[in-house]
Every structure is written in C-alpha cells, then in structure tokens.
C-alpha positions in Angstrom: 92.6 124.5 147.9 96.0 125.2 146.8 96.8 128.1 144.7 97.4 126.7 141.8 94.7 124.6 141.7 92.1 127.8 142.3 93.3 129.3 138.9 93.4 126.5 137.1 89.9 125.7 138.3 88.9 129.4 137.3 90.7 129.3 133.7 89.0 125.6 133.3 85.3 126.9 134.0 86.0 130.0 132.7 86.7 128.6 129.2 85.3 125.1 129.0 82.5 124.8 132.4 79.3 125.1 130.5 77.2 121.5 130.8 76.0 119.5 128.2 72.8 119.9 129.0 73.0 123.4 129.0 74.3 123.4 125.2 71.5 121.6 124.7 69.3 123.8 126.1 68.1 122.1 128.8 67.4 124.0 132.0 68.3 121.3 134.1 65.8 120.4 137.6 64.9 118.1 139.6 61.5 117.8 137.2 60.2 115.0 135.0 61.0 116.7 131.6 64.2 118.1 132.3 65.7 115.4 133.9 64.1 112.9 130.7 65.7 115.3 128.0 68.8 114.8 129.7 68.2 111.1 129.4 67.9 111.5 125.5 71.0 113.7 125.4 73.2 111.0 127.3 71.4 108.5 125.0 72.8 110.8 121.5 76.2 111.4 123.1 76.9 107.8 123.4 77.2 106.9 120.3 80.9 107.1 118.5 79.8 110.9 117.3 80.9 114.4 118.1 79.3 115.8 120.9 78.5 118.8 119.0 76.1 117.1 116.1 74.4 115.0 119.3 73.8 118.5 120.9 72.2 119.5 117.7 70.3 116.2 117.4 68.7 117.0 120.5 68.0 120.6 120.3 66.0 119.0 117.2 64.2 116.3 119.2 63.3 119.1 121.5 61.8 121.6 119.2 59.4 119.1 117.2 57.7 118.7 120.5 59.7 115.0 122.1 61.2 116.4 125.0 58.9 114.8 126.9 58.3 110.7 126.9 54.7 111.3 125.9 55.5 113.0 122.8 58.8 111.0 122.1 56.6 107.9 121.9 53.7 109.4 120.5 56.4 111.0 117.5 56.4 108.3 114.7 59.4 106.6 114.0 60.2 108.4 110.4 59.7 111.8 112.5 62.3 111.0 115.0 64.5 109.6 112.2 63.8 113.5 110.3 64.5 115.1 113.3 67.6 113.4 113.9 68.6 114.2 110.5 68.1 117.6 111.0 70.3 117.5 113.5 72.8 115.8 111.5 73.0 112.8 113.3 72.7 110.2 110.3 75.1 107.7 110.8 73.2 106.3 113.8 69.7 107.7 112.8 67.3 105.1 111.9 68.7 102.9 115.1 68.4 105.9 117.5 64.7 107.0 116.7 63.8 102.8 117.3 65.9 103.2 120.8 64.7 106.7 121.3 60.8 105.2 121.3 61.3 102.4 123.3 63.1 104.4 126.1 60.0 106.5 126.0 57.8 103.2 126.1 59.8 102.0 129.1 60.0 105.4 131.1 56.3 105.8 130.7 55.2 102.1 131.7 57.3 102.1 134.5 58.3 105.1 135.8 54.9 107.5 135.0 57.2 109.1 132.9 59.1 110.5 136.0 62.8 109.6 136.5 62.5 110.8 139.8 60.4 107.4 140.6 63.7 105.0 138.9 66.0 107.1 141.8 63.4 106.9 144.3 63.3 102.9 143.1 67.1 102.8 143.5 66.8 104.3 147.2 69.0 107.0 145.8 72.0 104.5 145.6 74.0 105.2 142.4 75.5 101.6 141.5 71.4 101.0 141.6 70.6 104.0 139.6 73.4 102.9 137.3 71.7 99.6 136.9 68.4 101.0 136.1 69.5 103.8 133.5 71.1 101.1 131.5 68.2 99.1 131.2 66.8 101.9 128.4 67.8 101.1 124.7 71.1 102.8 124.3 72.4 103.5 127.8 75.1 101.3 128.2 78.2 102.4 131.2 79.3 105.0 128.9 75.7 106.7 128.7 75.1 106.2 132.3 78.2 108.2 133.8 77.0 110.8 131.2 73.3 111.0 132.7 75.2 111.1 136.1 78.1 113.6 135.6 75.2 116.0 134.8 72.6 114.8 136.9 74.4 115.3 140.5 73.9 119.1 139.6 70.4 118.7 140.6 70.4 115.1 142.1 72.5 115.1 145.6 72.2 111.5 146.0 74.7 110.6 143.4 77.4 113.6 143.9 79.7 113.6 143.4 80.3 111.2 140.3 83.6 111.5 139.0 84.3 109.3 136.5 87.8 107.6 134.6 87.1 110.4 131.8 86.8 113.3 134.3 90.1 112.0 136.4 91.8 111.7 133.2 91.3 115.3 132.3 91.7 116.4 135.7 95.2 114.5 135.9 96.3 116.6 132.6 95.9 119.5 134.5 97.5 118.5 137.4 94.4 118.6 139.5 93.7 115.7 142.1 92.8 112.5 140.8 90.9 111.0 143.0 87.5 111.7 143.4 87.1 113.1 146.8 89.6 115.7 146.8 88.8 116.8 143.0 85.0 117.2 144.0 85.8 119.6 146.8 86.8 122.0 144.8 83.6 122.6 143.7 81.3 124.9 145.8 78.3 123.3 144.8 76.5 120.3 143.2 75.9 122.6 139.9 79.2 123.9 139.9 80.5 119.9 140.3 78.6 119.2 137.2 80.3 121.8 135.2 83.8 121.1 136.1 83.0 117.3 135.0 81.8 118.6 131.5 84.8 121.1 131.3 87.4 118.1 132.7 85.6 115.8 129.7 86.6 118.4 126.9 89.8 118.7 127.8 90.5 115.1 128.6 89.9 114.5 124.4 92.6 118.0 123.5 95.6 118.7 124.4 95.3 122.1 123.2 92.6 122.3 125.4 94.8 121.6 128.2 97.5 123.7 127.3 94.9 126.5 126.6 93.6 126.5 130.5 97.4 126.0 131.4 98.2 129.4 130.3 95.1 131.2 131.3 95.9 129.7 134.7 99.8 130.7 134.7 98.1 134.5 133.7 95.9 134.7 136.6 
C-alpha cells in the first residue's frame, strides 16, 4: 500500500467507515435475523430517499418487533405503514409496508426464513445471489449491491463486491479503481464492508471528499 493511500484510507474510516447496518443497529452475522434486517434496510435505502430517514425507518421496523420475517409478516399492513411513518419515511410508505410483507411471505416460504439457505441455493456464486435477492419486492440492482456491499462483512463468498458507486468514490480520492487492488487495502472482510459504506458517502459530497483529503494531507 502506498503511503498515501494508508492515510487516506485512515482519514476515510476514521470519519465516514461506520456501515449501514451498523447505524441501523444491526449487529451484523452470519444468522438468520441479522442478515434479514439487513435485507429490509437495503430494501428502505433503495428508494429515491435519504439514507438517514431509511436508517430511522428501520430502527422503527426493528423496535415494534419485525426484525424478523415472522413478525414482519405477522405485523399488519397499517402497522408497518405507522412504523414507517415514525420513521419518517412517508413518501414511499404505504408501497413499502405491501413490499415489506411479501418479502417476509417469500423469505419464509422459501428460505425457512434463513437467508443463509438463498446463498447456500446460489452455491455461494454472487451473480446467482444477485439473482435471487432481486426476486423480493423492492430489491431491484440498486438494492442488491447494497445487501452485498454489507453482507461480504460477514459473507466471504461474495467479497469483495465493489460496486460502480464505491469506485466512483474511491476514484475521488484518488484510491485504485478497480476492484482488486481497492479491496486489498482492507485487512479484513468487515473492514472491506466499511470502506464501501465510507467510499458511498463520499461518492454523493464533495465536501466529503475534500474533508478526508485534508485529514489525510495532516496525517
């Protein structure tokens, strides 16, 4: 690793590495609930709405008891719709809570409610995984390389995934582009997954990227 690149690696996570998942309180592992409340936050985060109010919206979801597919489906549709709210997630509420049940439906009838069962259906193969993730309501490419970026913390098979938005932010930095020599930076699949979340938020601010920039030049 070239200098440079260590400290603005070290300024990025330092300031901008924390996961989605982990704002939305979800301690992420390779277990059936974690990994399907990460499935509802990649589903609230792909709608055209700030990442911060579908944080909230799941942090919501999560304390009225449907973090789990059992009590997602089990919620009725006006109390996902009220949590949503809650979370201010309006524009897209009354759609989300009918996606939001049927993913539950589907993940349940077909999967034992396990997501571990779609990967292990996919033989671990993540154009297959891809495929299978965007058969739930809402999960279209977008919410797929979501569920991935923060997945491959905890998920091996599909590390690393480096998508168009995290090579964009990584090319703002001046960091490598490609895929390969971007994810060997990283020291591990969890740190991988953080340095995709931090390369996402500054992809979308240039302040962001000027911000790390000087840390970086101070190191």
């Amino acid at each position: 690793m070239a200098e440079t690149d260590g400290a603005v690696l070290d300024a990025l996570l330092d300031r901008y590495g924390r996961t989605y998942a982990a704002e939305a309180g979800i301690k992420l592992s390779d277990q059936p609930k974690p990994l399907y409340q990460l499935l509802v936050l990649a589903t609230l985060l792909s709608a055209r709405i700030s990442a911060e109010v579908a944080v909230a919206a799941a942090k919501e979801l999560f304390a009225a008891g449907y973090g789990t597919p059992k009590g997602m489906r089990e919620a009725s549709w006006q109390d996902r719709v009220d949590a949503l709210g809650r979370g201010h997630y309006r524009r897209y509420d009354e759609r989300t809570a009918t996606m939001l049940g049927d993913g539950a439906a589907l993940i349940v009838d077909r999967w034992r409610g396990d997501l571990r069962r779609l990967r292990d259906e996919a033989d671990g193969d993540e154009r297959r995984i891809t495929d299978l993730l965007m058969e739930f309501p809402g999960i279209g490419p977008t919410g797929a390389d979501i569920f991935l970026r923060e997945v491959q913390a905890v998920w091996p098979q599909v590390a690393p995934h480096l998508d168009k938005r995290v090579l964009d932010g990584a090319g703002k930095l001046g960091l490598p582009r490609q895929a390969r020599p971007l994810a060997e930076l990283a020291h591990s699949g969890a740190e991988l997954a953080r340095l995709s979340a931090a390369l996402v938020r500054v992809s979308r601010s240039k302040k962001s990227v000027d911000a790390v920039k000087s840390a970086a030049a101070g190191r």
